[in-house]
C-alpha positions as CSV (number, residue, x, y, z in Angstrom):
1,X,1.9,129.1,133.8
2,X,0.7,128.7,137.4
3,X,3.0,125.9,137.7
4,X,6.4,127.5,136.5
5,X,6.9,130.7,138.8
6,X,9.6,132.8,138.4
7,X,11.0,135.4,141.2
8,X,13.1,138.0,139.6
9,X,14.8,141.1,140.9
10,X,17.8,142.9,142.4
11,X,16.2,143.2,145.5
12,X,17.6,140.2,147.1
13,X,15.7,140.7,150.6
14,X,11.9,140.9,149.3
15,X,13.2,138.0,146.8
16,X,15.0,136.2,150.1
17,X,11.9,136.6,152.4
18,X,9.1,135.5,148.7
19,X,11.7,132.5,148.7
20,X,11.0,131.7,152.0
21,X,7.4,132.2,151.9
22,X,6.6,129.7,149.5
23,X,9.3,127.0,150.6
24,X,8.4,127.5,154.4
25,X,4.1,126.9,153.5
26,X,5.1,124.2,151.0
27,X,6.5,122.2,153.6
28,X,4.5,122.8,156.0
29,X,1.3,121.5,153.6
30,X,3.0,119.0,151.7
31,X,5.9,117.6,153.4
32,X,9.4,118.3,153.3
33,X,10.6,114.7,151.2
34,X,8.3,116.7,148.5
35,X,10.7,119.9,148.2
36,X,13.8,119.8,146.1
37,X,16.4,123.0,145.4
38,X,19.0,123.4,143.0
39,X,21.3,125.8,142.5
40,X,21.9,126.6,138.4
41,X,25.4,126.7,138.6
42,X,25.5,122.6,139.3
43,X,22.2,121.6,137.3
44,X,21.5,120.8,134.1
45,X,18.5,121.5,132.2
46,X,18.1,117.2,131.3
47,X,18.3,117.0,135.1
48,X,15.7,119.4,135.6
49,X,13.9,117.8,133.3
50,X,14.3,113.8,134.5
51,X,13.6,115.7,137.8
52,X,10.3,117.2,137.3
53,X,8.5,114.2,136.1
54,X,8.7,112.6,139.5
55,X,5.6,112.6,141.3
56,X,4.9,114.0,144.5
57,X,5.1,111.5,147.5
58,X,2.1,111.0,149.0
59,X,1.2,114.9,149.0
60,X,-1.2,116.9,146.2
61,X,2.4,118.9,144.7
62,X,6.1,118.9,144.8
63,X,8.3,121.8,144.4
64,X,11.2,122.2,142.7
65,X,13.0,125.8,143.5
66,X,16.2,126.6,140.9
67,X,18.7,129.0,142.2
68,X,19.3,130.8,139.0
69,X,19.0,129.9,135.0
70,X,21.2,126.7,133.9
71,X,23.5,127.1,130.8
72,X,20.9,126.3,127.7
73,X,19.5,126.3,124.7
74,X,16.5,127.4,123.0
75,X,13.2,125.6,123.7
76,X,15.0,123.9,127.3
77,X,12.0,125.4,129.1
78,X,9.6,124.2,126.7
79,X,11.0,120.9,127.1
80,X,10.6,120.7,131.3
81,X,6.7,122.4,130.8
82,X,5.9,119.2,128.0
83,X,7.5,116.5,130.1
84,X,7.4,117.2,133.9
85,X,4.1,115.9,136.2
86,X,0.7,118.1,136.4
87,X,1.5,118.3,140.1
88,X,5.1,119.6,140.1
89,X,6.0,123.2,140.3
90,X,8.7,125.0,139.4
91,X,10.1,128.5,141.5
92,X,13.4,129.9,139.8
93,X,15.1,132.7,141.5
94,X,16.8,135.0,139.8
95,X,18.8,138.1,141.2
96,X,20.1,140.8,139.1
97,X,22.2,143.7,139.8
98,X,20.7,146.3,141.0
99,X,21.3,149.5,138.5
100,X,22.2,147.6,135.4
101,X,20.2,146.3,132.4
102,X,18.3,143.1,132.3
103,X,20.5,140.9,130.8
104,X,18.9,137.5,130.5
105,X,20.5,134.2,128.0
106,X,18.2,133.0,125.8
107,X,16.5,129.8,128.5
108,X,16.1,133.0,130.7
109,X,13.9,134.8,127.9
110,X,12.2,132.1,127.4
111,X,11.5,131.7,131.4
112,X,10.2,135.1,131.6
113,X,7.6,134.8,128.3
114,X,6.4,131.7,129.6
115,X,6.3,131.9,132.9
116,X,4.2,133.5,136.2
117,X,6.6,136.7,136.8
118,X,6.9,138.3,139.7
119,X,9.1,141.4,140.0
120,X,11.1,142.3,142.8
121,X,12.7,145.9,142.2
122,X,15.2,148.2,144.8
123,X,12.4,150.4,147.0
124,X,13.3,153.8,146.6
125,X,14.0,156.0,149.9
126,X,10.0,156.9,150.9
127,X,9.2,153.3,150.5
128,X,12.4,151.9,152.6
129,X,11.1,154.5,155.2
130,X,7.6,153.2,154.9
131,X,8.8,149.6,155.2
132,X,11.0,150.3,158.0
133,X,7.4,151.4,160.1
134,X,5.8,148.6,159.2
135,X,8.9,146.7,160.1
136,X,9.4,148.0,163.8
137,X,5.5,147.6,164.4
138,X,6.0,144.2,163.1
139,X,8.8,143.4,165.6
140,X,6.5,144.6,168.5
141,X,7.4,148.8,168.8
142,X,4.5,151.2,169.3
143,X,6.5,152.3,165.9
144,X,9.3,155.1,165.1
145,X,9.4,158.4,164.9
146,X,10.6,159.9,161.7
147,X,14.0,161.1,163.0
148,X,14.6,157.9,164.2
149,X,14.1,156.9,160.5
150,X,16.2,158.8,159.2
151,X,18.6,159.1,161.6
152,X,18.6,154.7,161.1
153,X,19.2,155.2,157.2
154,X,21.9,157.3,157.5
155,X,23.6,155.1,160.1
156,X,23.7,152.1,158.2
157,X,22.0,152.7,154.8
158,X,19.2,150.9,152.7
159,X,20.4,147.5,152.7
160,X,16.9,145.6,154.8
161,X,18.8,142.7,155.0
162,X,20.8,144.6,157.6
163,X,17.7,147.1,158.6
164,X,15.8,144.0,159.2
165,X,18.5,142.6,162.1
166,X,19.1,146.6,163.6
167,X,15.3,147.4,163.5
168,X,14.8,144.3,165.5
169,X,17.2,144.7,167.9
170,X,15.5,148.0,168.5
171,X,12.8,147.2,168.7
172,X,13.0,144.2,171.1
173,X,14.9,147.1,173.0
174,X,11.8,149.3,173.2
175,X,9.3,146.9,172.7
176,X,5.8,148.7,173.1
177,X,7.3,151.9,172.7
178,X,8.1,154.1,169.8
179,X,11.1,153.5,168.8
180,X,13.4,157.3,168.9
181,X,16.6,158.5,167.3
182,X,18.3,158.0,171.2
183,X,17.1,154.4,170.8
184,X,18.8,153.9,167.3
185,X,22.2,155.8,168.3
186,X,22.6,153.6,171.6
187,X,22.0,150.3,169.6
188,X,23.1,150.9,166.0
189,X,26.7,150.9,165.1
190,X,27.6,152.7,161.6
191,X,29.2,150.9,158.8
192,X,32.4,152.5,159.9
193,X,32.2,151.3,163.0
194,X,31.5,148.0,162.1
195,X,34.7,148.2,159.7
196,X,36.9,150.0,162.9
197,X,35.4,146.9,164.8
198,X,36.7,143.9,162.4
199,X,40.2,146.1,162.1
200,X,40.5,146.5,165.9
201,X,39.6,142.2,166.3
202,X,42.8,141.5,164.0
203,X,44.8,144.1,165.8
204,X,43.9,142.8,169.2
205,X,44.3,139.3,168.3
206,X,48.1,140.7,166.8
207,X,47.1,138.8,163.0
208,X,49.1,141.7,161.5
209,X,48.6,139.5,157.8
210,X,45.2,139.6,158.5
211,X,45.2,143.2,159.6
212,X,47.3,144.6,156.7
213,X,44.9,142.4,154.4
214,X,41.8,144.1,155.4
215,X,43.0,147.5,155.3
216,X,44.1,146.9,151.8
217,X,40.6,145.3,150.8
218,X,38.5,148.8,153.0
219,X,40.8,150.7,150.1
220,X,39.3,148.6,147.3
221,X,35.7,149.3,148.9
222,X,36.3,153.1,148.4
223,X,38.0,154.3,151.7
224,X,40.8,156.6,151.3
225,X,44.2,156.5,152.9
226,X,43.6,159.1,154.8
227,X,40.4,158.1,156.5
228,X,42.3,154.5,157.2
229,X,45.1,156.8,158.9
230,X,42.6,158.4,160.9
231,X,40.9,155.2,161.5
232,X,44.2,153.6,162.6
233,X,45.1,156.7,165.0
234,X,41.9,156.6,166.6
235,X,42.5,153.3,167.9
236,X,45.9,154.0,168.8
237,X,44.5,156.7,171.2
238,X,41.7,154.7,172.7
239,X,43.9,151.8,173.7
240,X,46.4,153.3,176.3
241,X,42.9,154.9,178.0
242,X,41.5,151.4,178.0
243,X,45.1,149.6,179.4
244,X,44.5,153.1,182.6
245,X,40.9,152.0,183.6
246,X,41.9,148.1,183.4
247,X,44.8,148.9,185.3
248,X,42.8,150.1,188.1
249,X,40.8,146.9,188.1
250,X,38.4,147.1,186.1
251,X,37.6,144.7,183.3
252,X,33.6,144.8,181.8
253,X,33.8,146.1,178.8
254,X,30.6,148.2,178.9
255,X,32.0,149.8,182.3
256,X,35.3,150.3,180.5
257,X,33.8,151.7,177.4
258,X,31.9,154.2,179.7
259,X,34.8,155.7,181.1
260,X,36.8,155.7,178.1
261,X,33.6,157.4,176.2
262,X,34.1,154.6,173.3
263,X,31.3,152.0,171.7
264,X,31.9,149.2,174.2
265,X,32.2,146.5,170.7
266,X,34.9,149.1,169.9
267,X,36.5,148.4,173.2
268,X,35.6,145.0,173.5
269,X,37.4,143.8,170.4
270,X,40.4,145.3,171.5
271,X,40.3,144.0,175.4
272,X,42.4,141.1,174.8
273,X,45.6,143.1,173.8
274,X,45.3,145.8,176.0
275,X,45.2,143.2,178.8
276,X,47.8,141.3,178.0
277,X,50.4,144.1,175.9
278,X,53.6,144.9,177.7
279,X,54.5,148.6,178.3
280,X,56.8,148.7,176.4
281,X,55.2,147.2,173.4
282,X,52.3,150.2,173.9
283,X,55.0,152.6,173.7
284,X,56.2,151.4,170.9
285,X,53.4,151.0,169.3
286,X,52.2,154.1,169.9
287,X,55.0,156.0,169.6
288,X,55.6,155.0,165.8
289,X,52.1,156.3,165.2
290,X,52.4,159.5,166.5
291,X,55.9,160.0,165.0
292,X,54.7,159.2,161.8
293,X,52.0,161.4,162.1
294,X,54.0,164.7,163.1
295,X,56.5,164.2,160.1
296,X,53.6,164.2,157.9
297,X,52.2,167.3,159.6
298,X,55.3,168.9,159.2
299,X,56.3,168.0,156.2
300,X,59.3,165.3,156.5
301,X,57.0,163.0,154.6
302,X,54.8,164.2,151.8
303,X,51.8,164.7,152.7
304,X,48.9,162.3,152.5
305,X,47.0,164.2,149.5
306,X,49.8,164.3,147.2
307,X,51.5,160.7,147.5
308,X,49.0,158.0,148.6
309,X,51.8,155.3,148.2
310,X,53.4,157.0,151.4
311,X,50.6,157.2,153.5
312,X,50.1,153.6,152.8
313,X,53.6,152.6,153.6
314,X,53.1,154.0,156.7
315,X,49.7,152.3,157.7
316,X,51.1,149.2,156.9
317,X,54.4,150.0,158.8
318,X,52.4,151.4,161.7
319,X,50.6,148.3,161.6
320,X,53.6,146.1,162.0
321,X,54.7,147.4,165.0
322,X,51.5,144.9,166.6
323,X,53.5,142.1,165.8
């Protein structure tokens, strides 16, 4: 049915940016008093129904958009196509996960037979790199050259939700140029660096809870203790350099990240505290940290590849030394 359009997909960008498409037109052309969205988790299927036999106000349609399948029974989608208004239309949104069997309940079935289907599945590596061209041209680059491409996916992955906010800050960077692998590695920060970034903001704001929170939920996301220890002592290193240069006056962060040879959101998440820390706490601080790391090295403690549990006692006792 024209009138009953389902979006359907793990892609949750291309079925974000369909979403908006249609809601973003409808308004425009019939008003927005004549739009109404739902999420499935707080609708029923008799509200959907009573819904859907309202006319549209003073406009040729009305759209109703459903976040999702409500809880149902057989024949539920039968029921809102017999009883709703010629001029209503219905948009339901469905994401899956991406990898995983379609697994739809029976009102989702039913949704999918009767209704207008359109797919939205992951874009496999050529097509990302296609997309991304047609995305930098879009956001006013000559374009990119291909090691700029690739250099971009490797940076920060396939996710275009977050392509679509980088390439765009490239590109506004080199707008009416072609956008080059220099351009991507002066503007793009890694995933990594975005996690060193969010650690360092805890760590500089001293919210060790909050710090030894996050470290604990980067291990449930797959890092390993000893690429958090590594993490941790890169940080530990950077901020007696950055306390030197503010010492001798200065205090903009780019400037400071310069001399320090740092990413300057590195630096600047970490300014506060190394402004305002006391000698003494630095020492201390750093100190711990590089003990801990020598009796590793040397064997006092186990090392790192044979008893995780320590290594993690002593990121989270390193850590506590902020506070």
């Amino acid at each position: 049915m024209s009138d009953l359009i389902v979006l359907i997909g793990p892609n949750k960008y291309a079925l974000r940016k369909e979403k908006q498409r249609w809601t973003n037109g409808f308004k425009k052309r019939q008003g927005e008093e004549n739009l109404a969205e739902y999420f499935a988790k707080k609708v029923s299927f008799l509200n959907l129904q009573n819904e859907g036999q309202v006319a549209p106000f003073i406009a040729d349609k009305r759209l109703i958009v459903v976040y999702g399948v409500p809880n149902g029974k057989k024949e539920d989608i039968q029921k809102i196509i017999d009883v709703k208004h010629p001029d209503t239309i219905f948009l339901f949104v469905i994401e899956e996960e991406a990898g995983k069997k379609r697994k739809l309940t029976i009102p989702g079935k039913e949704l999918v037979a009767k209704g207008q289907v359109q797919e939205f599945p992951m874009l496999n590596t050529n097509l990302i790199k296609q997309w991304i061209i047609d995305e930098a041209k879009n956001s006013g680059a000559l374009g990119i050259d291909q090691d700029a491409i690739n250099y971009l996916i490797d940076t920060i992955g396939e996710d275009q939700n977050i392509l679509e906010s980088e390439i765009s800050k490239i590109a506004t960077y080199a707008f009416g140029k072609t956008i080059t692998k220099d351009d991507v590695s002066l503007l793009v920060a890694s995933i990594t660096e975005r996690d060193v970034w969010k650690l360092m903001d805890f760590l500089g704001s001293e919210d060790v809870n909050s710090a030894l929170n996050y470290v604990h939920e980067l291990l449930d996301r797959g890092y390993s203790p000893q690429a958090l220890w590594s993490m941790y002592l890169w940080m530990i290193s950077l901020i007696p350099q950055i306390v030197a240069v503010i010492e001798e006056g200065e205090s903009n962060p780019w400037k400071i990240a310069g001399s320090v040879r740092a990413n300057p959101y590195s630096v600047k998440a970490i300014l506060p505290f190394a402004k305002s820390v006391s000698r003494e706490k630095l020492s201390r601080i750093v100190k711990t940290a590089i003990d801990f790391d020598i009796k590793m090295k040397t064997g006092e403690y186990k090392s790192p590849t044979n008893d995780q549990e320590e290594l993690l006692s002593l990121i989270d006792r390193s850590i506590m030394t902020f506070s």
